[in-house]
C-alpha positions as CSV (number, residue, x, y, z in Angstrom):
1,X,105.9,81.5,3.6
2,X,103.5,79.1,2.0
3,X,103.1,75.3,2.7
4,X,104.7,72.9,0.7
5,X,102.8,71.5,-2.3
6,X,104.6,68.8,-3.1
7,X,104.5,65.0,-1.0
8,X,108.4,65.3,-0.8
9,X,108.8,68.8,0.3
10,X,106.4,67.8,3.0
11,X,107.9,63.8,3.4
12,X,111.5,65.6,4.1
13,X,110.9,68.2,6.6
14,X,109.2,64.9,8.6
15,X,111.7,64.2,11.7
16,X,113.2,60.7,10.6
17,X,111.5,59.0,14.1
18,X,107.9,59.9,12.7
19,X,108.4,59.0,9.3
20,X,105.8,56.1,9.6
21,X,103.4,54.7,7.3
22,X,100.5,56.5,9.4
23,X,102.1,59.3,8.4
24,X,102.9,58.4,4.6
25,X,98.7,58.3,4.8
26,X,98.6,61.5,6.5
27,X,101.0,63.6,4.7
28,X,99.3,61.9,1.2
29,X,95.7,63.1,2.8
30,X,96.7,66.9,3.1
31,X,98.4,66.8,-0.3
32,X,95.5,65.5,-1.7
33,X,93.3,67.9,-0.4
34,X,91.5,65.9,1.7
35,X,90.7,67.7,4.8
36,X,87.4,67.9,5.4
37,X,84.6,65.0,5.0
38,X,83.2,67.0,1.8
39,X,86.9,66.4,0.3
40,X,87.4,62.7,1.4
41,X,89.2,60.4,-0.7
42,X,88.6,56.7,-1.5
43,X,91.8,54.2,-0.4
44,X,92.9,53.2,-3.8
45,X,93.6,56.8,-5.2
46,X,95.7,57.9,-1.6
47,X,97.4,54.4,-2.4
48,X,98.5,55.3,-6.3
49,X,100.1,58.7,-4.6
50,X,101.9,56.5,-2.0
51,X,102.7,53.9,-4.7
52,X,104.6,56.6,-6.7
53,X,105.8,58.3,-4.3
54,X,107.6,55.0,-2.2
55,X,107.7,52.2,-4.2
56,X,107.8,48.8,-2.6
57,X,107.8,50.8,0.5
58,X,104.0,52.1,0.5
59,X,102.2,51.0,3.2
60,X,100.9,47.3,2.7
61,X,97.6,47.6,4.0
62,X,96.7,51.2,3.6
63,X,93.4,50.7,5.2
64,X,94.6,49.2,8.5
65,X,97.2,51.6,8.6
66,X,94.6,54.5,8.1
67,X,92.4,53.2,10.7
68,X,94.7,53.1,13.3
69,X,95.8,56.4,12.9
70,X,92.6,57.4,14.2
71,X,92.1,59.6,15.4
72,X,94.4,61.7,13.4
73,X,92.5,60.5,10.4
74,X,88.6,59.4,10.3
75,X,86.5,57.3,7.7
76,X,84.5,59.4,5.5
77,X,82.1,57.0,4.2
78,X,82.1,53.8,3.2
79,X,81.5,49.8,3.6
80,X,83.7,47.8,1.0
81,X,85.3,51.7,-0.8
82,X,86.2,53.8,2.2
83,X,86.9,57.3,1.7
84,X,89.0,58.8,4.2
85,X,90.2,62.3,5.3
86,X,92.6,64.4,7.6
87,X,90.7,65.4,10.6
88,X,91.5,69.1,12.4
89,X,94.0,66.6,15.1
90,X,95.5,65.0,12.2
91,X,96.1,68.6,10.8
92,X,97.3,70.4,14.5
93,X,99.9,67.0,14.3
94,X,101.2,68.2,11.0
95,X,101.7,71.5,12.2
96,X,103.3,71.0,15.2
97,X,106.2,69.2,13.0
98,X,106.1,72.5,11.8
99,X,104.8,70.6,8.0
100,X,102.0,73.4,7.4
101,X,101.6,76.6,8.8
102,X,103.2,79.5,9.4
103,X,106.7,77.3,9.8
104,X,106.1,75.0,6.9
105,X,109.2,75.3,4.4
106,X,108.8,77.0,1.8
107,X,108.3,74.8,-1.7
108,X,111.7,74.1,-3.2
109,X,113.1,71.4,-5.4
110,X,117.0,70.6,-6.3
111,X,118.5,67.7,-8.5
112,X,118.8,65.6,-5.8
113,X,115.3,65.6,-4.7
114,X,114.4,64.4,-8.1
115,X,114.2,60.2,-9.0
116,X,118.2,58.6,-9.0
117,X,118.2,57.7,-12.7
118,X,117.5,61.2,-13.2
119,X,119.5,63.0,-11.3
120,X,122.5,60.3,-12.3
121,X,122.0,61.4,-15.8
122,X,121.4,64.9,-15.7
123,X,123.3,66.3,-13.2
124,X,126.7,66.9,-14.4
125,X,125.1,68.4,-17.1
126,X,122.8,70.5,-15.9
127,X,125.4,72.6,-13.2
128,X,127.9,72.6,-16.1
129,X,125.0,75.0,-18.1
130,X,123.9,72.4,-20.4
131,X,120.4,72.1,-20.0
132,X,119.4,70.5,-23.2
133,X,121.5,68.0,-23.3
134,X,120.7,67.2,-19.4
135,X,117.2,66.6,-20.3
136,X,118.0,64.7,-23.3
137,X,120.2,62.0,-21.2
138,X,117.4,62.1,-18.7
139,X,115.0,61.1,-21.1
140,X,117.4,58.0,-22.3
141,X,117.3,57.2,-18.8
142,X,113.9,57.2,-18.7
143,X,113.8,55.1,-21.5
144,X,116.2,52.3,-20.0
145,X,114.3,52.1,-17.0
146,X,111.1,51.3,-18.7
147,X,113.6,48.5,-21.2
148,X,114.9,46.6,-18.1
149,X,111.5,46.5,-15.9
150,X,109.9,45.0,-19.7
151,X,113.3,43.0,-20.4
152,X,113.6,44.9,-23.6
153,X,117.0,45.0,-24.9
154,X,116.3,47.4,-27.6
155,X,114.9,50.6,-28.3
156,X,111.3,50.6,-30.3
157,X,110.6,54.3,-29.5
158,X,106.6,55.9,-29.2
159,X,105.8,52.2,-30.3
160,X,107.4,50.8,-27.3
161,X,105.5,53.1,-25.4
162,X,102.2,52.4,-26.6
163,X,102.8,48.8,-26.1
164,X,104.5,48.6,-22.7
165,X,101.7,51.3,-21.0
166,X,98.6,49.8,-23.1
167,X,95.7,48.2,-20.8
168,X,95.8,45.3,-24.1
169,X,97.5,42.2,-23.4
170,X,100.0,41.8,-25.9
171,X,103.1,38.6,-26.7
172,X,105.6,41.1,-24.6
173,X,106.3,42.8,-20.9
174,X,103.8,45.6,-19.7
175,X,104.0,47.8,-17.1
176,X,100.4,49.1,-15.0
177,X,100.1,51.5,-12.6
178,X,97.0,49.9,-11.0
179,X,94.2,47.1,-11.9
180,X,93.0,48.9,-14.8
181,X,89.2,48.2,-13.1
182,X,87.2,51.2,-12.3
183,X,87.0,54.1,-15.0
184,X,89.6,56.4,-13.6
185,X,91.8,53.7,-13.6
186,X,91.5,53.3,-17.3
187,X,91.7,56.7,-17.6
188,X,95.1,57.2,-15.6
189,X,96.5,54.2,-17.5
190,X,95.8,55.4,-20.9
191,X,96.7,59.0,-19.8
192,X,100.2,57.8,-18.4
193,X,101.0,55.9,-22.1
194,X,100.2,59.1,-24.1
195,X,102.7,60.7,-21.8
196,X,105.4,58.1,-22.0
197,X,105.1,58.2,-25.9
198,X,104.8,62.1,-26.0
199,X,108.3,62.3,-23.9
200,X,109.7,60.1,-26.5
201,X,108.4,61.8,-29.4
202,X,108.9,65.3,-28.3
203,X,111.8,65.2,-26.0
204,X,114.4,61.7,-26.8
205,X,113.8,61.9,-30.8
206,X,114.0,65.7,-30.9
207,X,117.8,65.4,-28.5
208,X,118.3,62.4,-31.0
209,X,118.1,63.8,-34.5
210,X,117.4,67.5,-33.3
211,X,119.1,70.7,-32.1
212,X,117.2,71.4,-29.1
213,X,117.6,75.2,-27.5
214,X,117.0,75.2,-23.1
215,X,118.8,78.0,-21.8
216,X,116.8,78.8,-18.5
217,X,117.7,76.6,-15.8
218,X,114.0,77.1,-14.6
219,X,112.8,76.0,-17.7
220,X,114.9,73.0,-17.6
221,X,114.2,71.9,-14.0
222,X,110.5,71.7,-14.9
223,X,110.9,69.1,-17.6
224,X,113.6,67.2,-14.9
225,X,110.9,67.1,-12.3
226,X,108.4,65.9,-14.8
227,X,110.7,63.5,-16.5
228,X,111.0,62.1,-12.5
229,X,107.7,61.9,-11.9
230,X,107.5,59.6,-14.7
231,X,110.3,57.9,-13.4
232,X,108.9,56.8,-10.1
233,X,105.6,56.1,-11.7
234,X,107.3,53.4,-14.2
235,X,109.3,51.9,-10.6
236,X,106.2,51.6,-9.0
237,X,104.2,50.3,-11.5
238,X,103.6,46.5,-11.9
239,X,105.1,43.8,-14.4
240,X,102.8,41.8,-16.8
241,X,104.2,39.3,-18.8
């Protein structure tokens, strides 16, 4: 069997008494790649996958927290933006929790691993064989989670979109998923509002005024898992008003 290749494949076959936020770093590291000092990462992108992936619950001061787990994890370079990256201890740890390796579970994912507004919303539908209409009320919920964090009582669509996720200040709530600073940050902010707006446009106005055919449960489990991702992202990501 293969390792996991997703953070909460990994995160849930973590005992519960070492789920700390050394190992939030550590289990982020290895999904990231970064194993080796060629494949080092730099703090703020291993905090944006903790961010997502926990919430109000990431580790505070990621960089403390990495340094202590020394030697588990080591510095890679850096003065002011330290890079940092699972070292061969940090990776025997993870195996002898039986995380990677020959014992590592193999990659699955059920409605309830998936964000709580989406499986709320979709999963009545979806073991009842209606897969369309699953995603569809996932999508709404989608939508209402990104009204309440903006205070919007109504629903403006691709242009509500456009204007909660744009890096522009504008006379209403917006939502960021990080200081919108350095050019990947741009990049991931901009990125993350075409998505938003492309879920609306192709997924809530084609359930809304369409007839849309999912018949594969696969099929439909991919677009849940996406429509999560983007869930957690939009919980994780800070209010401007």
């Amino acid at each position: 069997m293969g390792d996991p290749v997703s953070y909460i494949e990994i995160w849930h076959a973590i005992p519960s008494d070492q789920r700390t936020d050394k190992m939030k770093g550590m289990v982020a590291l290895y999904v990231m790649g970064a194993t080796t000092l060629k494949s080092a990462e730099e703090t703020g992108k291993v905090e944006a996958v903790l961010k997502v992936q926990f919430g109000k619950k990431a580790p505070k001061n990621l960089t403390l927290t990495l340094k202590r787990a020394a030697p588990l994890v080591a510095i890679g370079k850096g003065f002011l933006n330290y890079t940092w990256y699972l070292t061969a201890t940090g990776m025997s740890r993870l195996a002898e929790l039986g995380v990677v390796g020959p014992k590592a579970p193999r990659p699955t994912l059920s409605l309830d691993d998936l964000h709580p507004r989406v499986t709320t919303a979709a999963k009545s539908l979806f073991e009842s064989g209606h897969f369309a209409d699953a995603i569809g009320r996932a999508a709404k919920a989608l939508n209402m989670l990104v009204r309440e964090r903006t205070a919007r009582t109504s629903d403006e669509g691709t242009t509500m979109m456009h204007a909660v996720f744009g890096r522009n200040s504008n006379a209403r709530g917006r939502l960021l998923l990080n200081s919108n600073t350095q050019q990947w940050e741009c990049d991931q902010q901009d990125g993350f509002r075409l998505m938003m707006a492309g879920v609306q446009q192709a997924i809530a106005n084609v359930d809304k005024h369409g007839l849309p055919q999912v018949s594969d449960p696969h099929a439909a489990m991919e677009v849940l898992a996406m429509l999560s991702y983007l869930a957690r992202s939009v919980e994780a990501a800070n209010v401007v008003r």
